[in-house]
C-alpha positions, -999 to +999 in steps of 0.1 A: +728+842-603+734+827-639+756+851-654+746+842-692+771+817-704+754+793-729+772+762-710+751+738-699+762+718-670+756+677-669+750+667-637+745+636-617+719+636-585+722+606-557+696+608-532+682+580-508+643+597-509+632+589-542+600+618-529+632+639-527+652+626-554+620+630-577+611+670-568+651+678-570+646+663-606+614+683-614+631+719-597+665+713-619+643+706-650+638+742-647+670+764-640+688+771-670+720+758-678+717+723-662+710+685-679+699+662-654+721+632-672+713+606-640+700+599-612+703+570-582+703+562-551+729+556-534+769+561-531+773+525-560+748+545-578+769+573-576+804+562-585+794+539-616+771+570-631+801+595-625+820+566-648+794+565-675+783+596-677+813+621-670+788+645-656+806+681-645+785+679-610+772+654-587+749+663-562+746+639-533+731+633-505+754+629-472+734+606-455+722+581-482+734+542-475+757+515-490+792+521-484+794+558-475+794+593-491+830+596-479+842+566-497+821+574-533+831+607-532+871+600-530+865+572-557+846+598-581+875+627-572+900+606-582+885+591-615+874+632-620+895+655-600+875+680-621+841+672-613+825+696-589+809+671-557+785+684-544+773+673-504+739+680-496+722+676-461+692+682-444+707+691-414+729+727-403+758+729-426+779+738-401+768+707-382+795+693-417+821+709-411+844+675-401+835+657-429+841+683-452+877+685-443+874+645-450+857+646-480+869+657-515+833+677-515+839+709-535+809+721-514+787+713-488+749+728-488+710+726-471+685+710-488+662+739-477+680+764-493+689+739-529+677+765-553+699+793-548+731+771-538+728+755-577+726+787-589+754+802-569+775+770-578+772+772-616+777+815-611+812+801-598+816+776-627+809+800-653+836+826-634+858+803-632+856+786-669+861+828-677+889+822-662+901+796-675+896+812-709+912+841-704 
């Protein structure tokens, strides 16, 4: 859960469903702690919004099209090494295992489960800016 910290977290969301690109939008409007500063959709989208807006995540879709999410996600890592990449899939996780190891994804999670996996991923940003802090 959120553990309190008054940082709000830009993020960037890349989806190839604009149905599912649009009710991602409308759920994140609502947790606490996030800005929604773009959306697109797909992996073009996704590098040249990571390079205007600087967002500290980007959620995207692993099986959008264009030039792949293994390619955007390397060119946004190393413009941002910071930026938390987010991969998410409607398929099993573990079924990503392979291109996690290939990808520069900070985190791979299920679209049926997207709620609680933001709010467990900005739990560990919070912890870890403590960190950081301290």
């Amino acid at each position: 859960m959120i553990t309190g910290n008054t940082r709000v977290y830009s993020i960037v969301v890349v989806d190839g469903s604009s149905e599912y690109r649009g009710s991602l939008l409308e759920l994140l409007a609502y947790i606490p702690g996030i800005r929604v500063v773009a959306a697109g959709a797909n992996e073009i989208d996704a590098v040249a919004l990571c390079a205007l807006h600087e967002p500290d995540i980007l959620l995207i879709d692993s099986g959008i099209p264009a030039y792949g999410a293994l390619s955007s996600t390397r060119a946004v890592k190393a413009r941002s090494p910071g930026m938390c990449i987010v991969l998410m899939t409607s398929d099993d996780v573990r079924d990503f295992t392979m291109l996690h190891r290939m990808t520069p994804a900070d985190r791979i999670i299920s679209k049926s489960d997207i709620k609680s996996s933001i709010l467990d991923i900005l739990s560990d940003l919070d912890r870890d800016a403590a960190r950081s802090a301290h």
